[in-house]
N, C-alpha and C positions, 0 to 999 in steps of 0.2 A: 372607515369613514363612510357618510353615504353617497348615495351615488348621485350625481349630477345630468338628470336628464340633458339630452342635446335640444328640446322644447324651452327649457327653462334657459339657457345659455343663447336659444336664439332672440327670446323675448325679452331677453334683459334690456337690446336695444331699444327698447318702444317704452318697457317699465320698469326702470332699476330701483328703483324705492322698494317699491313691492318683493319686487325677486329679491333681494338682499334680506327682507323682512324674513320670505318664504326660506332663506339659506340660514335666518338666526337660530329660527325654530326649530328648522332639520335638524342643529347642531346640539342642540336641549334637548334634540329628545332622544338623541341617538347618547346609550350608555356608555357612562365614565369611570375613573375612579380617583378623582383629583384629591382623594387622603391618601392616596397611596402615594410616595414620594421618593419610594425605593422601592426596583422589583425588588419580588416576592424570593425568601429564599430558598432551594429546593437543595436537597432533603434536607431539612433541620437536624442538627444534631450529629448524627451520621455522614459520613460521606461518601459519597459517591466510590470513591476508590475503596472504604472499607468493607461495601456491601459485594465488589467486585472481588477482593480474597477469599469473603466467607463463600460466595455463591462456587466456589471450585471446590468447595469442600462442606460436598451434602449428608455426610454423614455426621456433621457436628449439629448440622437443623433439622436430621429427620423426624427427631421426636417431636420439633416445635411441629413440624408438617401435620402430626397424626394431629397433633392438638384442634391446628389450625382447621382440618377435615372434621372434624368432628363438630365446631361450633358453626359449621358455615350455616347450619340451620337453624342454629338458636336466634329464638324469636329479641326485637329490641324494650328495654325497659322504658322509653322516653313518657318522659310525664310532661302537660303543661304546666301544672304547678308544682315545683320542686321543694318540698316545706319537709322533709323529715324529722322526728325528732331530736334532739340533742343528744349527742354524743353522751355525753357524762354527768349525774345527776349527782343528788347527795348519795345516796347509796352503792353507786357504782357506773357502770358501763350501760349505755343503753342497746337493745339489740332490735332496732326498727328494720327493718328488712327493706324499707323504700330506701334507708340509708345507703343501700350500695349497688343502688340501681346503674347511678353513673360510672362507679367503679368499677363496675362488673364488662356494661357496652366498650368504657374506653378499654380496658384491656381486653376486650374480643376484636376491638377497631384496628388498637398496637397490634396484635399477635397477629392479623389478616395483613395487615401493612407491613409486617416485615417479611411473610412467609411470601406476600408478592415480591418485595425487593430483591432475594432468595433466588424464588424461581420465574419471576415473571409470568406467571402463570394469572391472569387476570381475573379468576372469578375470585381471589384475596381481594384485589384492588376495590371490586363491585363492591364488596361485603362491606371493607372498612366503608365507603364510599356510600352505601345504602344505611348505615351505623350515624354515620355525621350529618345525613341527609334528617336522619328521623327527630334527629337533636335538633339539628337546625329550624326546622316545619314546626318543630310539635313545643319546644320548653320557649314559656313568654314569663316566668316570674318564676324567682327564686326567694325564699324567705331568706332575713337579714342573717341569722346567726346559722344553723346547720346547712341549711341550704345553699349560702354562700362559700360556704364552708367547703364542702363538696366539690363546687363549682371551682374552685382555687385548688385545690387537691387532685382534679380528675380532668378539667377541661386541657392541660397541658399535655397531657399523653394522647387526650382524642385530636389533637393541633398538631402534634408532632408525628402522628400515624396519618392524617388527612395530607400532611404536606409528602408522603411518599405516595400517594396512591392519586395524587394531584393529577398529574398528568400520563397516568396509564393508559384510560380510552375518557374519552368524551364525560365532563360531568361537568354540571351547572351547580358550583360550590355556594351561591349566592345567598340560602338561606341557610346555610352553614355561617358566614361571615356575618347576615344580619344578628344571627343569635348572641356569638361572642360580641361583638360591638356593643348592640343594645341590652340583653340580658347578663354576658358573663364581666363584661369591663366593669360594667357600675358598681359591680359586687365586688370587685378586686378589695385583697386583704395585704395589699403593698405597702401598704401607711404601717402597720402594723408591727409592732416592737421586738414581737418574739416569732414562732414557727412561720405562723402564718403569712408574716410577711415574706418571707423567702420562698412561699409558694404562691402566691402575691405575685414578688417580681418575675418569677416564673410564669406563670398565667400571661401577664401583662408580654413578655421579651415574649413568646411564643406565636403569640397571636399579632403581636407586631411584626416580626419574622416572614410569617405567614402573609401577612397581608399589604406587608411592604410599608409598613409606616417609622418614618426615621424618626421622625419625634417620638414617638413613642420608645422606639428601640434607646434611642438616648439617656430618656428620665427611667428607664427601666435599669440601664448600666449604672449612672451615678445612683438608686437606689438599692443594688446590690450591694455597691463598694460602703455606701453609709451604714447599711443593715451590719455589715460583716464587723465595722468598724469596730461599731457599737457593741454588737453582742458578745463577741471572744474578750472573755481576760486577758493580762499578761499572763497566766500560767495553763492560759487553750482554755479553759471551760468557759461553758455560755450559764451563766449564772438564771437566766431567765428559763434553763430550758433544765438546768443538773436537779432543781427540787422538786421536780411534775408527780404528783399523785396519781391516785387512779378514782378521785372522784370530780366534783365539781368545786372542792378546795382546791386548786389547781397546783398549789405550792405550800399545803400545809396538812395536817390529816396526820391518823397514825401511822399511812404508808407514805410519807412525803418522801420525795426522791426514789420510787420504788419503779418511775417511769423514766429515770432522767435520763440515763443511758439511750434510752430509747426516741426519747425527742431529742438528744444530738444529734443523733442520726436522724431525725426525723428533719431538722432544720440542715444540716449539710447534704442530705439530700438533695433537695432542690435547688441548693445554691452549687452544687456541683453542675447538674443540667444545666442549668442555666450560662455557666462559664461554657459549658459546650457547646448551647446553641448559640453564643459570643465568638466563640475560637470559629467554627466555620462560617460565619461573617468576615472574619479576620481582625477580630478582638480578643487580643490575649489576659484576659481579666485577671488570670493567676500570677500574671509577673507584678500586680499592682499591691500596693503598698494593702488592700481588704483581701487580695489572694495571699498573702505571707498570712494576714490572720486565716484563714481558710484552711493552711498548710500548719498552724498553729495548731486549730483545733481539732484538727486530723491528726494530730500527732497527740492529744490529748486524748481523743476518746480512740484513738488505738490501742493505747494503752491498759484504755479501764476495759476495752473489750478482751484482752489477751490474758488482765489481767483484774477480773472484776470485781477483787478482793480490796483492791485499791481506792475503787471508785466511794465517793464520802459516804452515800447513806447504804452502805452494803452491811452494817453492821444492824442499824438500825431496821430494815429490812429481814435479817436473820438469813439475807445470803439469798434473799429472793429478788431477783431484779427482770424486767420485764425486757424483750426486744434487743437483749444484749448484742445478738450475732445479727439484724439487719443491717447490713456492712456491703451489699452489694456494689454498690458506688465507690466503694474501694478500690475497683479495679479502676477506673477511672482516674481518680486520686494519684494512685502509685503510678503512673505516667507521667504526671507533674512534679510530685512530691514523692519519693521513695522511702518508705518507713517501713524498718524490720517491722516491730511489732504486726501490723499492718498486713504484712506478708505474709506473716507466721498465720495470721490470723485466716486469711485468704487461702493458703495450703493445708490449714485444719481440717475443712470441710467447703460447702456447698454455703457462701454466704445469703442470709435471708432478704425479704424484701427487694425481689428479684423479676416484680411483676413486668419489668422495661427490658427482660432479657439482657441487660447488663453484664452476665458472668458469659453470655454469647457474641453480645456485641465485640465488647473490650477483654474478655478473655484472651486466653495464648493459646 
């Protein structure tokens, strides 16, 4: 609060009008955070006690470590205008290089934010911390369709690595927070029917988390549970997401379904996080009537992953299917919901899409 000269409190008796006026002002100008309506959660996702098991056991993070030394000098991609071209055209994949500009910082941000949680070793913390600052300062516009794109796909790993390096030494997060607010919310893809939306509510619970806003964390919860409703069949597949091609016909083409496997996972992915950054608030999202479909559809695309012979357009494809094994969040999964397949699938190998250390976090 500020301070109250002993001048001002003697003169009140000669002029209170005035000094009351002088006390409204003080009170305006001195910084608030009145959207904030619930502290801020710390650490997101993780918790406290699990980063306390792995850190007795430095030989499961060394490798992250070297990683983590190695990038401490790469320089940051922030752009202010964030417009890359579109993913997918008629012909195929696009390969725009500013496309992974953000994916690239936030996973330098995540892997410095955990290698501090680790070891405490604070020039991680600096790093993520100099990572989120450059975002914050530097990105004021994002184009509607890739750019928001991105934004919804990346901004939730850079939110979830800022919220552990929060409070390591001294940082002024505040054009970090103006950015998401103003630039990354407006862009939110949580309305949205299919993937997008589930990285959407993602984006949206993260940055609420983060910044302590309970309304926000609320309309983020009931658009989980609508999303999950909605998208799972009764027989687990997500109809919206089992036909995905690999062009700009999103659900038709002569490879149609040759992505689908892979945008299941691409859409249980972040509805997985998201239940996690909900459980360490103390909201159990998977006991609700959209986590049984969640546990549905996890039992479905266990299956076509164990089992990809199964899965519908596998023939049509000629036995070629894209992103089969990104399954990481599996391990996640099978703590709530335990499914052979699943398992089977998890002790095969090294599951893909792995950029959140997931097989580290939630491993055994």
């Amino acid at each position: 609060m500020p301070i109250i000269s002993s001048s001002l409190i003697v003169n009140m008796k000669n002029n209170p009008g005035r000094i009351i006026s002088s006390l409204v002002l003080a009170l305006l100008a001195f910084p608030c955070h009145a959207q904030s309506s619930v502290t801020p959660a710390q650490p997101l996702m993780i918790s406290a006690e699990r980063f306390t098991v792995l850190r007795q056991e430095p030989a499961r993070w060394a490798a992250l470590r070297k990683r983590c030394d190695k990038e401490l000098t790469q320089p940051t991609h922030a752009v202010a205008d964030y417009s890359p071209a579109r993913h997918y055209t008629a012909d195929g994949v696009s390969h725009d290089p500013s496309g992974k500009y953000l994916n690239t910082d936030a996973g330098v941000a995540y892997r410095a934010a955990l290698c501090y949680q680790l070891s405490h070793d604070n020039v991680y913390a600096r790093h993520t911390q100099q990572i989120a600052d450059a975002w914050g300062k530097t990105l004021t516009h994002a184009s509607k369709d890739q750019g928001a794109a991105e934004l919804n796909f990346n901004i939730p790993q850079l939110v979830i690595a800022a919220s552990w390096v929060r409070d390591a030494s001294p940082w002024d997060d505040s054009a970090f927070i103006s950015m998401l607010q103003k630039v990354a919310l407006p862009l939110s893809h949580a309305d949205k029917a299919n993937n997008h939306g589930n990285w959407g509510v993602l984006m949206d619970a993260s940055i609420a988390a983060y910044t302590g806003n309970n309304k926000q964390l609320e309309r983020a919860q009931q658009r989980w549970q609508t999303l999950l409703l909605n998208q799972v069949a009764e027989d687990g597949s997500m109809p919206l997401e089992i036909c995905r091609s690999n062009t700009n016909n999103f659900c038709g083409g002569p490879d149609k379904g040759i992505n689908g496997i892979s945008y299941t996972h691409y859409t249980l992915h972040p509805a997985t996080i998201t239940a996690e950054i909900f459980m360490q608030l103390g909201k159990n999202l998977y006991q609700t009537d959209a986590g049984k479909k969640l546990s549905l559809a996890y039992q479905r695309v266990a299956q076509w992953t164990r089992y990809p012979e199964r899965f519908p357009y596998y023939a049509s494809n000629q036995g070629k299917l894209n992103g089969i094994n990104n399954t990481a969040y599996f391990l996640i999964l099978q703590a709530h919901t335990m499914n052979d397949d699943a398992a089977e699938v998890i002790k095969q190998g090294k599951p893909g899409s792995n950029s959140m250390e997931l097989v580290l976090l939630y491993g055994q």
